[in-house]
VORO-745061 format. One record per residue (C-alpha): residue in one letter; x, y negated, z. Coordinates in nm, 4 decimals. Layout:
N
   res         xx         yy         zz
     A          X          Y          Z
...
! end
This chain:
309
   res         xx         yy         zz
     X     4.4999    -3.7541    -2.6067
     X     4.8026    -3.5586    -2.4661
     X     5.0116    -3.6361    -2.1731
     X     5.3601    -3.4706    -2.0755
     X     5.4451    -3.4713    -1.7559
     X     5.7269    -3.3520    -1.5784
     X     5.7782    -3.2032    -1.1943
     X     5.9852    -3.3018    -0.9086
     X     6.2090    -3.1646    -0.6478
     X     6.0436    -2.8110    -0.4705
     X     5.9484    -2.6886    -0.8179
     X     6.2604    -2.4917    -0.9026
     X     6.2875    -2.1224    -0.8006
     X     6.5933    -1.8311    -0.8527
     X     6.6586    -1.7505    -1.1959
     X     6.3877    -1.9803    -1.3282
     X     6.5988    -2.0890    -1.6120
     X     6.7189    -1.7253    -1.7422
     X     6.4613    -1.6680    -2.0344
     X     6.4999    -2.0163    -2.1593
     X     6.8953    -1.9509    -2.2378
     X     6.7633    -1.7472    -2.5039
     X     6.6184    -1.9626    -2.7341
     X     6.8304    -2.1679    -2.9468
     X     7.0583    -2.4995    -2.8614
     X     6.9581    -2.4437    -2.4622
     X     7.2754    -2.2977    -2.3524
     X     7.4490    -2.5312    -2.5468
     X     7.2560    -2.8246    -2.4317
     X     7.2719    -2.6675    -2.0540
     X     7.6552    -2.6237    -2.0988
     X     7.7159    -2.9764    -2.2015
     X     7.5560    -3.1175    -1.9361
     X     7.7072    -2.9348    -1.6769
     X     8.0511    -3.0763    -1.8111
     X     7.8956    -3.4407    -1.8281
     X     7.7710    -3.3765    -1.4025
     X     8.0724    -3.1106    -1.3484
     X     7.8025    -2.9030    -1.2353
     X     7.6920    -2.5503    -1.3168
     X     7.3846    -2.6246    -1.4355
     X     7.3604    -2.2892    -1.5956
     X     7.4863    -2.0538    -1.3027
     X     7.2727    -2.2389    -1.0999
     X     6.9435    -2.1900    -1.2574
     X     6.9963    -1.8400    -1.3447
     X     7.2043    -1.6871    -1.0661
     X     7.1470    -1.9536    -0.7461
     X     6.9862    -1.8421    -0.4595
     X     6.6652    -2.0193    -0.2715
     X     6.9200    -2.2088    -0.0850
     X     7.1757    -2.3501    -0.2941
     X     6.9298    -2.4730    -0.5498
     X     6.7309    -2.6198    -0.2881
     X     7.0276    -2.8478    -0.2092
     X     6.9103    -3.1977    -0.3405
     X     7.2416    -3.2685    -0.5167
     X     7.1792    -2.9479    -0.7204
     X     6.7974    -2.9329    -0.7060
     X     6.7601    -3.2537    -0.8642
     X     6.9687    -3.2464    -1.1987
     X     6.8638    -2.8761    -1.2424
     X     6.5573    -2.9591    -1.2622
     X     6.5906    -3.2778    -1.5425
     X     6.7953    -3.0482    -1.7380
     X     6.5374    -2.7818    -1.7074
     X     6.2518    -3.0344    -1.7926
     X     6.4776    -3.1561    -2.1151
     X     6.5613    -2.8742    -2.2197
     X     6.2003    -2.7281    -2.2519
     X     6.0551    -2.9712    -2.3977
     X     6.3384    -2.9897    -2.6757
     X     6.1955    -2.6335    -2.7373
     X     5.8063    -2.8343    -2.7945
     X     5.8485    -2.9967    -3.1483
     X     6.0684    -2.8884    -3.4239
     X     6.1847    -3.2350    -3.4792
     X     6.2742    -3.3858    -3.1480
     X     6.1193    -3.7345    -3.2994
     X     5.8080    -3.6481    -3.3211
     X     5.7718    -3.6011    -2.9475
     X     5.7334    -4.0140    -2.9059
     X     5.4535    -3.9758    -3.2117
     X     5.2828    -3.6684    -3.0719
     X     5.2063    -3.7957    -2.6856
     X     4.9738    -4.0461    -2.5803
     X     5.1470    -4.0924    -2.2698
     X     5.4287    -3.9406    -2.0402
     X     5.5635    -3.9768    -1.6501
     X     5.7125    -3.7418    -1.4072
     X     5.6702    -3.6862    -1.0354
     X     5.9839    -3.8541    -0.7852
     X     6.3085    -3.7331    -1.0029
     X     6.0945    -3.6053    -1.2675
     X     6.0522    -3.9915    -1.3540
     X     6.4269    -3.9130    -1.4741
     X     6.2809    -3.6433    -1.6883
     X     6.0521    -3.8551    -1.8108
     X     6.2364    -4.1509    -1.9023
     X     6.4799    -3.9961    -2.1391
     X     6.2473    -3.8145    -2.3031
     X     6.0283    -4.1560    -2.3693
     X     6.4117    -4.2624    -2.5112
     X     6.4453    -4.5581    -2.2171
     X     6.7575    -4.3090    -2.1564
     X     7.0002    -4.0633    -2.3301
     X     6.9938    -3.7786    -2.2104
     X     7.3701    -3.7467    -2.0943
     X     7.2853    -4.0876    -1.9446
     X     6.9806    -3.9373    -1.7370
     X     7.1637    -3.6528    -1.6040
     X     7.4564    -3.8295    -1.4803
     X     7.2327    -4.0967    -1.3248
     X     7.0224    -3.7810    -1.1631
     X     7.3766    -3.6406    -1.0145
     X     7.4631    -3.9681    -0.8623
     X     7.0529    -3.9896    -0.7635
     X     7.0979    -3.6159    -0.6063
     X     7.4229    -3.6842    -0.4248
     X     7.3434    -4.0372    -0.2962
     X     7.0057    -3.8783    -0.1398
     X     7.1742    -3.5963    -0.0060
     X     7.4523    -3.8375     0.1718
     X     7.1247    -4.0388     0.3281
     X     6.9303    -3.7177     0.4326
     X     7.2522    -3.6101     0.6172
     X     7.2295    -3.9840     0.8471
     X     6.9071    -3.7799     1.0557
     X     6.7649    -3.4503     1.0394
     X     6.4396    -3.5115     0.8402
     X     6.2223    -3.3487     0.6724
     X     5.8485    -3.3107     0.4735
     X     5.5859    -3.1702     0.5152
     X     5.2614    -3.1061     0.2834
     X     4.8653    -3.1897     0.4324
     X     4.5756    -2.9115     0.3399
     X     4.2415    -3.0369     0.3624
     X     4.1269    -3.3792     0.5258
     X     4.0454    -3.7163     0.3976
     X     4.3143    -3.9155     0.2569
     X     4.2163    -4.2371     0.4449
     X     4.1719    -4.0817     0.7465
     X     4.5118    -3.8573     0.7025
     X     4.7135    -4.2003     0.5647
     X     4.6625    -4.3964     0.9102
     X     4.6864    -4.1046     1.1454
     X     5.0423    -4.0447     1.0045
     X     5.1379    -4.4043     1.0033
     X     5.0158    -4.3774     1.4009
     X     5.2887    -4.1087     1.4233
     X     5.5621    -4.3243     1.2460
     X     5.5427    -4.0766     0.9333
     X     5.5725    -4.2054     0.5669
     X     5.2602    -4.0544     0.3392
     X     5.5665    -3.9940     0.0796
     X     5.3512    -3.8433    -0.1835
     X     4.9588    -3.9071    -0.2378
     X     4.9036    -3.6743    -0.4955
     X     4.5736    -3.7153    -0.5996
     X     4.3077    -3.3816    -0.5441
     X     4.2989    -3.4559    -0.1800
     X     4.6994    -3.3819    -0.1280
     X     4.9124    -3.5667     0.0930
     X     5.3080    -3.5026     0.1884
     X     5.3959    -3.6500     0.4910
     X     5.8020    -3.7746     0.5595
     X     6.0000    -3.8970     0.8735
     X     6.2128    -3.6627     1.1543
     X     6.1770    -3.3367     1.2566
     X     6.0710    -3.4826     1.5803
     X     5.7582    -3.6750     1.3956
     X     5.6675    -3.3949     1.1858
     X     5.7240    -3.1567     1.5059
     X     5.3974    -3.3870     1.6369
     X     5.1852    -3.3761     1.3368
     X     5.2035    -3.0120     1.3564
     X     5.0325    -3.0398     1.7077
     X     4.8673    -3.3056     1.6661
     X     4.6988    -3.3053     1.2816
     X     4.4732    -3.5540     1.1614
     X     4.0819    -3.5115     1.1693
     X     3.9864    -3.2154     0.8694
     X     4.3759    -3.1148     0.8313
     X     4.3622    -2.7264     0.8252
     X     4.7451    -2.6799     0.8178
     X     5.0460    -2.8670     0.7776
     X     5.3242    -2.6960     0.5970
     X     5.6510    -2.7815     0.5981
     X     5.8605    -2.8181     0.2700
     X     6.1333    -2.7118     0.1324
     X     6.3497    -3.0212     0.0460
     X     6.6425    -3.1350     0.2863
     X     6.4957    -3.4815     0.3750
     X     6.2606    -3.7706     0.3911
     X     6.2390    -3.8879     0.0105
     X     6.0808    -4.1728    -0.0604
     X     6.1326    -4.3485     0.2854
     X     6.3349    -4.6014     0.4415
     X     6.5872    -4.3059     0.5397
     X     6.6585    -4.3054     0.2051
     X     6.7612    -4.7247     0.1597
     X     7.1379    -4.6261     0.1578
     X     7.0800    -4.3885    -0.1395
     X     6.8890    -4.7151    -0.3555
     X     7.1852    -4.9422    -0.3008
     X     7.4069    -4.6211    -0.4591
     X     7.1907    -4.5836    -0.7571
     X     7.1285    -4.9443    -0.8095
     X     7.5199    -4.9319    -0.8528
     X     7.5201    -4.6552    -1.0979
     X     7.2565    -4.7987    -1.3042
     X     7.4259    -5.1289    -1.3824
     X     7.6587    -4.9423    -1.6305
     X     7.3528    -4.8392    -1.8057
     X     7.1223    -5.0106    -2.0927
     X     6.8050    -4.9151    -2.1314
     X     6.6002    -4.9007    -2.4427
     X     6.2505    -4.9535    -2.4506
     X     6.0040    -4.6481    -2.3746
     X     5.8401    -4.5533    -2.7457
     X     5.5195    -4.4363    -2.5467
     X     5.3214    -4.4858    -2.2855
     X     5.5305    -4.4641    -1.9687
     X     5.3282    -4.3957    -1.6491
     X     5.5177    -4.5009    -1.3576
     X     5.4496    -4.3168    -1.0145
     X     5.5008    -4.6321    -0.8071
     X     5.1437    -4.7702    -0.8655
     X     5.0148    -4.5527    -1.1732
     X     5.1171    -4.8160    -1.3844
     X     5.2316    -4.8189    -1.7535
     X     5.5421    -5.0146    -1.8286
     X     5.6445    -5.1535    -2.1350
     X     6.0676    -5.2478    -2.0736
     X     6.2992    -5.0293    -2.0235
     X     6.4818    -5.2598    -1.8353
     X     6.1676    -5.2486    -1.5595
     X     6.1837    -4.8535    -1.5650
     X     6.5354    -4.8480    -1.4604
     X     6.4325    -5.0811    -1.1928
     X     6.1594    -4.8807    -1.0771
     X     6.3590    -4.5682    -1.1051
     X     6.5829    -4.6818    -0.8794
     X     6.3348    -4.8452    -0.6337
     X     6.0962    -4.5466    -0.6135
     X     6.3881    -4.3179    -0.3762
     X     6.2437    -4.5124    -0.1342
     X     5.8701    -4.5987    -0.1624
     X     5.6059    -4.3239    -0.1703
     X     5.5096    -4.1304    -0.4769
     X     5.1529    -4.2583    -0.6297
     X     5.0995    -3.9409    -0.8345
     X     4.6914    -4.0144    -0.7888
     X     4.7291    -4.3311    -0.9298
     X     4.9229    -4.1655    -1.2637
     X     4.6112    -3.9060    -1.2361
     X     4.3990    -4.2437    -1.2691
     X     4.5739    -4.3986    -1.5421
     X     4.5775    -4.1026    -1.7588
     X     4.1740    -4.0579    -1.6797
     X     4.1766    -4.4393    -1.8297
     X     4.3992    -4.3765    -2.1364
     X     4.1422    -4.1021    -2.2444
     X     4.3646    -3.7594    -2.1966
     X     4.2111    -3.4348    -2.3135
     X     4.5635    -3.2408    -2.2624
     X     4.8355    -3.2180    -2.0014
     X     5.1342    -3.0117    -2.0385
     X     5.3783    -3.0128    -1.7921
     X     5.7533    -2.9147    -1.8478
     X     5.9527    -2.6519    -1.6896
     X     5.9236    -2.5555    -1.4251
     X     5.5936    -2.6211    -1.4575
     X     5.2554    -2.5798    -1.2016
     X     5.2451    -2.8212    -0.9451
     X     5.1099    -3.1162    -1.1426
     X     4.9045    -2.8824    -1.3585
     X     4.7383    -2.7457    -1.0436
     X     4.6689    -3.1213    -0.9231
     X     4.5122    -3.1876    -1.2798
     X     4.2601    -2.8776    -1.2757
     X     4.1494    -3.0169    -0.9512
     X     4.1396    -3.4254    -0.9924
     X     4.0940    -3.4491    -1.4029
     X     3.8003    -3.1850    -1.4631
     X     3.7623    -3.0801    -1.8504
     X     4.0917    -3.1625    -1.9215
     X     4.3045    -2.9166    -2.0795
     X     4.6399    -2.7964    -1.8820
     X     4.9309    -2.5924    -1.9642
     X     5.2587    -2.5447    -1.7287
     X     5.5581    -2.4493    -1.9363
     X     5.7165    -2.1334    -1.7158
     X     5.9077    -1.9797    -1.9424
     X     5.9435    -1.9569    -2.4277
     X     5.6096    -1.6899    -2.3397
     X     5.3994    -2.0559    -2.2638
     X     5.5484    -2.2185    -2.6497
     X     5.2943    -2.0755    -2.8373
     X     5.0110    -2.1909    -2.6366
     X     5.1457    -2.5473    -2.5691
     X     5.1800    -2.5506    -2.9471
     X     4.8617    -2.4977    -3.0376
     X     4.7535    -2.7282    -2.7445
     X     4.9536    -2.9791    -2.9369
     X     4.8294    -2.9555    -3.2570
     X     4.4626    -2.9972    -3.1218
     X     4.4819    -3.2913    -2.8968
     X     4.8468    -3.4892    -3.0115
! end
């Protein structure tokens, strides 16, 4: 049984997206989705620096287009993708990524919901200087109610004994001096606020706007959501959760969990991929992972197909 899964915000890096501009209907795709967002989607992801794509209000339709576009590249007929998986889901605003590919979504639709997603967080992580920061080592229990002593949000349990922690600088500033019993180092991230917190309730009420112009199919797979690992069935309940999930912690464990349940064999995770294929090696032993990075992955990821779809 295969799962495709798709990563969130932190994964994208300069120039990721050059080689994939190469292969047919990308640059075209890329192009008309930048004129949907009026964003640069291409000049972004092949000429953007560190810090401009690590803006959230570029970061996080770069990287839905990115995840779209790759897996477009998967199948020669994009309707056998539905036929083909056993299940899909996508960590924070890869549940975007995720949802149009499981056809709850078009994917003009998705990306112009991500761009109102991006900008709405962006406006909330601009109310207080916030941040995240990423746990190594410890027990999750133990790590969960020392932050919560702190007044930090454990933002994303990740399964394979990873745990990001959210709040202010000034929180995060005390974790780093005061870490939780087995912690061997906090490390800050790379994003430009607490996702999935409270700080992030004026960015729901945003998107919750944004989405009422939208109607959603139903997913034509399995759809793991990352609020509690489970599979929903209406796409009117993954629009809800979508827009929800900005501010409640990311259960990406709990997916892990689920797809241990549903039976997978494979995993392959869509460009940019790696993060949630290095949580799999770790917390889904004997199951078969491949992180789309750029075409040179297509072969193998089609041959990973064609044994476990």
């Amino acid at each position: 049984m295969l799962v495709l899964v798709a990563p969130g915000q932190g994964a994208q890096t300069p120039g990721f997206l050059t080689p994939w501009l190469e292969l047919p209907g990308v640059r075209g795709a890329l192009e008309a989705w930048s004129d949907a967002v009026q964003l640069d989607l291409v000049r972004y992801g092949t000429e953007g620096d560190a810090e401009e794509i690590r803006d959230t209000a570029v970061a996080q339709p770069l990287l839905v287009a990115a995840g779209l576009a790759s897996a477009s590249t998967l199948f020669d007929d994009p309707a056998e993708l539905p036929r083909k998986l056993g299940a899909i889901a996508g960590h924070s605003v890869g549940e975007l990524t995720a949802a149009a590919l499981a056809g709850v979504l078009s994917d003009e639709e998705t990306v112009r919901l991500v761009r109102a997603r991006g900008l709405a967080m962006a406006e909330a992580a601009a109310i207080t200087e916030t941040g995240m920061s990423a746990l190594l080592g410890g027990d999750p229990e133990v790590s969960v109610a020392h932050l919560e002593k702190l007044g930090l949000t454990p933002a994303n349990i990740n399964g394979a004994g990873q745990i990001v922690a959210a709040g202010t600088m000034e929180q995060l500033a005390a974790l780093n001096e005061d870490k939780p019993e087995g912690v061997r180092k906090v490390v800050p991230l790379k994003v430009a606020g607490a996702f999935h917190t409270h700080h992030m309730g004026p960015a729901v009420e945003k998107l919750a706007e944004a989405a009422k112009e939208l109607v959603p199919g139903d997913p034509k797979l399995t759809y793991v959501s990352n609020k509690d690992g489970r599979a929903v069935a209406t796409g009117a309940e993954v629009l809800e959760r979508l827009v929800g999930q900005v501010a409640n912690p990311v259960r990406w464990d709990l997916c892990m969990e689920t797809f241990k349940e549903l039976g997978v064999t494979a995993l392959i995770e869509v460009c940019p991929g790696g993060t949630l294929t290095g949580l799999a090696k770790r917390a889904l032993p004997g199951v078969k992972t491949l992180a789309l990075k750029t075409p040179d992955d297509l072969d193998a990821a089609r041959e990973l197909i064609a044994e476990h779809a």
